[in-house]
KEDREN-444902 format. One line per field, with one value per residue (C-alpha): residue number from 1; x, y, z. Coordinates in pm, 1 decimal, padded with zeros to 6 digits. Example, Ala and Ser with C-alpha at 12.3 -4.5 7.8 and 13.67 -1.06 7.14 Angstrom:
2
seq = 1,2
c1 = 01230.0,01367.0
c2 = -00450.0,-00106.0
c3 = 00780.0,00714.0
This chain:
297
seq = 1,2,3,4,5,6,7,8,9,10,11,12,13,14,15,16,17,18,19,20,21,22,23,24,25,26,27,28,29,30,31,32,33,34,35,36,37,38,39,40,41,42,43,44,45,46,47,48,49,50,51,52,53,54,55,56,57,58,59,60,61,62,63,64,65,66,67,68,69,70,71,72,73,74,75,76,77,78,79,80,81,82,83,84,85,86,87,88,89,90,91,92,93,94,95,96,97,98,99,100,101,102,103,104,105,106,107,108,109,110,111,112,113,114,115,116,117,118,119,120,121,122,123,124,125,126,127,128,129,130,131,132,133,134,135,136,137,138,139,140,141,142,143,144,145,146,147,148,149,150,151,152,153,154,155,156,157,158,159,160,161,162,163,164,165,166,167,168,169,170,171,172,173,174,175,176,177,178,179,180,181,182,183,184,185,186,187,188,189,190,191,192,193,194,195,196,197,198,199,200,201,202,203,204,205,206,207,208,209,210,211,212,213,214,215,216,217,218,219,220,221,222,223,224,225,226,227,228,229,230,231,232,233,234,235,236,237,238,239,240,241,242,243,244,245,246,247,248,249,250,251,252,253,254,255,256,257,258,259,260,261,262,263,264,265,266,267,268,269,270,271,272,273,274,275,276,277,278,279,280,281,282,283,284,285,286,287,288,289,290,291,292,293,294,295,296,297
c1 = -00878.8,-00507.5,-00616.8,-00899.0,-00656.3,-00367.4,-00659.5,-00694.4,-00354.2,-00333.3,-00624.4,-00481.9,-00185.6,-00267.0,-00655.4,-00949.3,-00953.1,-00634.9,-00633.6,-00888.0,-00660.9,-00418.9,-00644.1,-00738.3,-00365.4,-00418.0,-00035.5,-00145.6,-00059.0,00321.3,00466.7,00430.7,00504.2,00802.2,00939.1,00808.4,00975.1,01297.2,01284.9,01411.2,01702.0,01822.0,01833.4,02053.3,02271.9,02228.1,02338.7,02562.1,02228.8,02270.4,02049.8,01948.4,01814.3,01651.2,01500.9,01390.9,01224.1,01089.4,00872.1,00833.7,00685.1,00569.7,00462.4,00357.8,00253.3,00071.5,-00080.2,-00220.5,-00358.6,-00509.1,-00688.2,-00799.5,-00956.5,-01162.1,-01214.5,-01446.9,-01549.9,-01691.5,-01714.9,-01894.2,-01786.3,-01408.2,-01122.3,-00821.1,-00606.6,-00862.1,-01177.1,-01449.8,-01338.0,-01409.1,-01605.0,-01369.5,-01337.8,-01455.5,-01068.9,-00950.2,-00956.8,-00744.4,-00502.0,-00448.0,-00405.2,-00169.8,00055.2,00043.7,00169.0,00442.3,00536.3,00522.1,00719.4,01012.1,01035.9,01258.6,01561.4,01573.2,01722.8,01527.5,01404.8,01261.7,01093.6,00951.7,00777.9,00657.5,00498.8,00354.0,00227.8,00094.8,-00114.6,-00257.6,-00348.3,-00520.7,-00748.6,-00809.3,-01005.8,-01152.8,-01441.9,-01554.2,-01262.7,-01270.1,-01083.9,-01124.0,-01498.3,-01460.1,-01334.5,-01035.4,-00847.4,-00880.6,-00648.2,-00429.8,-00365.4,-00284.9,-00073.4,00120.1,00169.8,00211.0,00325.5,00547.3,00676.0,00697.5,00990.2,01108.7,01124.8,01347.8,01606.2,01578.7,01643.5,01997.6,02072.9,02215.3,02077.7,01802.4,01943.6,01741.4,01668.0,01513.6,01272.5,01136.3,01106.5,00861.7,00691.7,00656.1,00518.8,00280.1,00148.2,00159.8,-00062.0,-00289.6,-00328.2,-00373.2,-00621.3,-00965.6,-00910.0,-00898.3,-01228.9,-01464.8,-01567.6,-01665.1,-01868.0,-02214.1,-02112.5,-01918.9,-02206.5,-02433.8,-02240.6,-02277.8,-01921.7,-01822.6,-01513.5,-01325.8,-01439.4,-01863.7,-01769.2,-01603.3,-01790.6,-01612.6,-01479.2,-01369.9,-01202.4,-01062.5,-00936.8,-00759.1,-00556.5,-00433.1,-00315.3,-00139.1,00047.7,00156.9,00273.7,00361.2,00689.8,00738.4,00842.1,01039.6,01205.0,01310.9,01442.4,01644.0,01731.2,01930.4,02101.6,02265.8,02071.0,01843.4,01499.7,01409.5,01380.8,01109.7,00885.7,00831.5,00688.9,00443.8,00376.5,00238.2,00048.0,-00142.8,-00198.5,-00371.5,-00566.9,-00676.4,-00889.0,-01013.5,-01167.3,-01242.8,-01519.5,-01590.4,-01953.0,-01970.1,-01743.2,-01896.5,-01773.0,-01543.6,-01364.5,-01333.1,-01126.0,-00900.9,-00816.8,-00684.8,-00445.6,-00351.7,-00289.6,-00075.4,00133.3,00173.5,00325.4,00582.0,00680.1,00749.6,00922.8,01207.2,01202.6,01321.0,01519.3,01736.4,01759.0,01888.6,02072.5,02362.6,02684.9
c2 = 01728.7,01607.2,01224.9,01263.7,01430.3,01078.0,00866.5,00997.5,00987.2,00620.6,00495.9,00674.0,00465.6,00160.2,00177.0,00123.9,-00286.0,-00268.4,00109.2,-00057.1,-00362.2,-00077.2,00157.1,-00140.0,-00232.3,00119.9,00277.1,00580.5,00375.0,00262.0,00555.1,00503.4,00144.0,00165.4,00421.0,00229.6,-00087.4,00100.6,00228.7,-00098.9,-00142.0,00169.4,00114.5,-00167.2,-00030.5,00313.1,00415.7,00142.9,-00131.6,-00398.0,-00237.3,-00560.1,-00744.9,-00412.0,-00365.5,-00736.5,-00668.2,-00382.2,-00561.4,-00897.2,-00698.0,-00374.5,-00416.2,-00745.5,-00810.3,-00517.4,-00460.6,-00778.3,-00757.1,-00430.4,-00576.9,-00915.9,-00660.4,-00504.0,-00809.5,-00978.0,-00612.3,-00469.5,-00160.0,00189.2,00467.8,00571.3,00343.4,00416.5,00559.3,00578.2,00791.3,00711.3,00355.8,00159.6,-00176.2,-00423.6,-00595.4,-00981.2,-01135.4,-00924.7,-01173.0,-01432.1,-01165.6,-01086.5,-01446.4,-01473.2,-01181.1,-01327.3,-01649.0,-01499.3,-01263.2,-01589.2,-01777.7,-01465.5,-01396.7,-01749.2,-01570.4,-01308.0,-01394.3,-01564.3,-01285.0,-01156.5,-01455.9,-01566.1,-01189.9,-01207.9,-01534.4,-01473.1,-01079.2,-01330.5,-01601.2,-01319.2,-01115.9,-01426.8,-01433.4,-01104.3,-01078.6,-01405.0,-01583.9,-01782.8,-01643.6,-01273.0,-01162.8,-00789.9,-00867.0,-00933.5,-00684.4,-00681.1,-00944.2,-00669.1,-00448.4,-00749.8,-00859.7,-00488.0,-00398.2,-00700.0,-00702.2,-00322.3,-00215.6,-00447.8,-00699.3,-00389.5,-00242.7,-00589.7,-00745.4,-00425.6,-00458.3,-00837.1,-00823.9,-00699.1,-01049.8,-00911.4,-01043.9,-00806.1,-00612.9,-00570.3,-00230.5,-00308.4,-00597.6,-00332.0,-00029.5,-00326.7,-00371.5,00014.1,00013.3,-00232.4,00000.5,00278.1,00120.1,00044.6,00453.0,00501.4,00142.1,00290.4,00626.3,00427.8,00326.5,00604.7,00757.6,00421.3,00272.7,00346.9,00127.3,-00107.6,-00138.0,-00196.2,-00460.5,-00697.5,-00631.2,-00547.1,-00356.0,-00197.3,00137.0,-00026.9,-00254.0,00043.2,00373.1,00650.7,00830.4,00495.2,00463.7,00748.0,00703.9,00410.0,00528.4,00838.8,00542.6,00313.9,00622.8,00710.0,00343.2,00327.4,00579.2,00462.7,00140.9,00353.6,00519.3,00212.8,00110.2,00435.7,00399.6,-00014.4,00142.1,00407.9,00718.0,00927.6,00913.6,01314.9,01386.3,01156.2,01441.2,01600.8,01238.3,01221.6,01565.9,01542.9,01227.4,01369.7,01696.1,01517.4,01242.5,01483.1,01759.5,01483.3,01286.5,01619.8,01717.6,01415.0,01466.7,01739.3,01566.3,01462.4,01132.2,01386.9,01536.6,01201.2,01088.4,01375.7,01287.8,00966.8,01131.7,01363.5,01056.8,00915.2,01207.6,01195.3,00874.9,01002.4,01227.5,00923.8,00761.4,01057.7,01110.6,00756.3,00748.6,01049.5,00957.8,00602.4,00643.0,00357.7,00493.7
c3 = -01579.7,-01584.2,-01491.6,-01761.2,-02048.6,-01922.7,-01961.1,-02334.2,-02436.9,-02301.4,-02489.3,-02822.4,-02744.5,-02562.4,-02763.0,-02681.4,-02533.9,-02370.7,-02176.8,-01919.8,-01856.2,-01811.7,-01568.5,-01340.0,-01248.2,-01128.8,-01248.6,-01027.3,-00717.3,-00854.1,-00774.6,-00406.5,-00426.9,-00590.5,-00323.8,-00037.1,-00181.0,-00269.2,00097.8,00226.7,-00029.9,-00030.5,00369.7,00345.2,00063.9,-00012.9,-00381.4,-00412.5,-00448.6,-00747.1,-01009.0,-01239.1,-00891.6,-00807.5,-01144.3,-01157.6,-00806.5,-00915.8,-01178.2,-00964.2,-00672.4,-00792.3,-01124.6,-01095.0,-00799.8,-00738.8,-01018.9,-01019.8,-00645.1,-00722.1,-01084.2,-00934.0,-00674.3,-00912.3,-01099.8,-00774.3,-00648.1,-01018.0,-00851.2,-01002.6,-00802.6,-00735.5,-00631.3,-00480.2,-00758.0,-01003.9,-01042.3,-01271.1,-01320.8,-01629.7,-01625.8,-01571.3,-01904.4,-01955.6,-01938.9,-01601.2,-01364.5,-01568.7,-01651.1,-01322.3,-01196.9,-01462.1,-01354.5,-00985.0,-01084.1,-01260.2,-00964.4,-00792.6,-01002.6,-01086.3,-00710.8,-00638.1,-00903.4,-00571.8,-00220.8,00003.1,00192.1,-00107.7,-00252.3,00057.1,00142.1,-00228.9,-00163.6,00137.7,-00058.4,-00372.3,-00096.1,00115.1,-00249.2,-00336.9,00018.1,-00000.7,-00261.1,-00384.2,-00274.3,-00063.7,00189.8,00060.8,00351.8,00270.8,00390.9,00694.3,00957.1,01088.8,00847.6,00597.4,00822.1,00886.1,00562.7,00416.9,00742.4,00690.9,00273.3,00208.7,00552.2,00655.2,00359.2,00123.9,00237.6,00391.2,00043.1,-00108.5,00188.7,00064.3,-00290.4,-00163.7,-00024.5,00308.5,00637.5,00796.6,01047.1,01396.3,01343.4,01007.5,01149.4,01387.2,01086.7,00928.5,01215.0,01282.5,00905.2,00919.7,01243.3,01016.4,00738.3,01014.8,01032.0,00680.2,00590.0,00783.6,00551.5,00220.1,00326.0,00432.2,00145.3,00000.0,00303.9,00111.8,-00224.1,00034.7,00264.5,-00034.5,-00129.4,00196.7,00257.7,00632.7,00622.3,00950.2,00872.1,00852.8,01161.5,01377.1,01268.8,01121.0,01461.9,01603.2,01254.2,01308.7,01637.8,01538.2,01256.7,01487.6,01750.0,01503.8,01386.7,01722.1,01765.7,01473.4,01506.4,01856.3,01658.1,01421.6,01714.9,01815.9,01530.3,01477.2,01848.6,01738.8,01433.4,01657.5,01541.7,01725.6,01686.3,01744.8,01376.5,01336.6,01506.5,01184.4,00990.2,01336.5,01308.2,00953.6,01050.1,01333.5,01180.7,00916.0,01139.5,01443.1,01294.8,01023.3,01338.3,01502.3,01171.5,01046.7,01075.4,00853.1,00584.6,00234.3,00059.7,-00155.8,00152.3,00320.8,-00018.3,-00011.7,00356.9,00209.3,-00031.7,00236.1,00425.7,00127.1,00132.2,00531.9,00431.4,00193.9,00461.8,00659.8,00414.9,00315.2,00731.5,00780.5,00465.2,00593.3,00946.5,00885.7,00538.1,00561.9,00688.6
């Protein structure tokens, strides 16, 4: 009822041709963007991070970037059912697809003002955004390469491209947090998929979650989570800190993923879905866990 009454008050705004522009950059996702991207500057700086190269990075990679990933998505995948971080999706109006090839040039374009860590994870975010969902390549068709390409954009470059924007040189410790993240998105990737594996199935498309079942699926994403905070632990253990309170991020993770592959059988599409938000916030967890544990000195 809440998403239904925002959608309302954004089409009285926004009206009636632009709110589903709006709704397909799917603003429901920012949120967790934005504090996954701020992770890595706020890493490298704490409070005392430039605020007009964050905000421009903000909108380069977040807003931008994507938004535009996300639209051109639904722009090749006209899907019917629920998407992540929308229900009840509108059509995706006639001029989508050039709207959101416009907004990836420009994050393309606006990343070189940044340091070159952060234009050159944008660019590489922008290409792979551009294989993942248009044909004939259409990598997020083909198992495996859909993992890949989302482990490596969200998981890794995310929070790569916010310690970037600071212009300091990555530290050690960071490079292995981004590798320990692109692990982790490798947890959360075969949940965003479940529920949809009858429209994704009916589609041609053959996605991790088709090509692997739903328990090896499962099985999976509770291994990359374990390897993913041995990474982190690692990480914690080159910046000097120790890597016990990281416990409570695994905890969450595996308290989420175990009885999920334990009654997956029994699960409607519905329940699988909500396992992916629970997922989502398992990931927040991580996010304030690492946050506090490695906060700059």
């Amino acid at each position: 009822m809440a998403a239904l009454r925002a959608r309302t008050a954004l089409e009285r705004v926004a009206g009636p041709r632009l709110t589903p522009y709006i709704l397909h950059l799917r603003p429901m996702e920012w949120p967790i963007m934005t504090a996954h991207f701020l992770l890595g500057t706020f890493l490298a700086t704490g409070f005392h991070s430039p605020w007009k190269p964050a905000l421009l990075g903000w909108f380069v990679f977040v807003a931008l970037l994507n938004g535009g990933t996300l639209a051109i998505n639904s722009a090749f995948d006209q899907d019917e059912g629920d998407i992540g971080y929308l229900r009840q999706p509108p059509k995706p109006p006639r001029h989508l697809l050039h709207v959101s090839a416009a907004m990836l040039a420009l994050s393309l374009g606006l990343g070189f003002l940044l340091p070159p860590v952060f234009a050159w994870s944008n660019a590489a975010c922008v290409v792979m955004s551009v294989l993942y969902s248009v044909p004939p390549i259409r990598l997020k068709a083909r198992a495996g390469w859909d993992a890949l390409i989302n482990c490596v954009g969200f998981g890794a470059l995310t929070p790569l491209a916010g310690w970037g924007l600071t212009g300091l040189p990555v530290a050690p410790g960071m490079r292995s947090l981004a590798v320990g993240f692109g692990f982790l998105f490798a947890a959360l990737y075969p949940p965003t998929q479940l529920y949809q594996i009858d429209e994704d199935r009916g589609r041609g498309d053959r996605t991790l979650a088709i090509v692997l079942g739903e328990s090896a699926s499962l099985g999976l994403a509770s291994g990359a989570a374990l390897v993913a905070h041995l990474w982190f632990a690692w990480g914690a253990l080159q910046m000097g800190r120790g890597p016990l309170p990281l416990l409570v991020s695994l905890t969450a993770w595996l308290g989420v993923l175990l009885p999920w592959w334990a009654r997956w059988r029994s699960w409607t599409p519905d329940q699988h879905q909500a396992g992916m938000y629970r997922c989502l916030a398992a990931w927040a967890i991580t996010d304030v866990s690492v946050l506090i544990l490695l906060w700059p000195r």
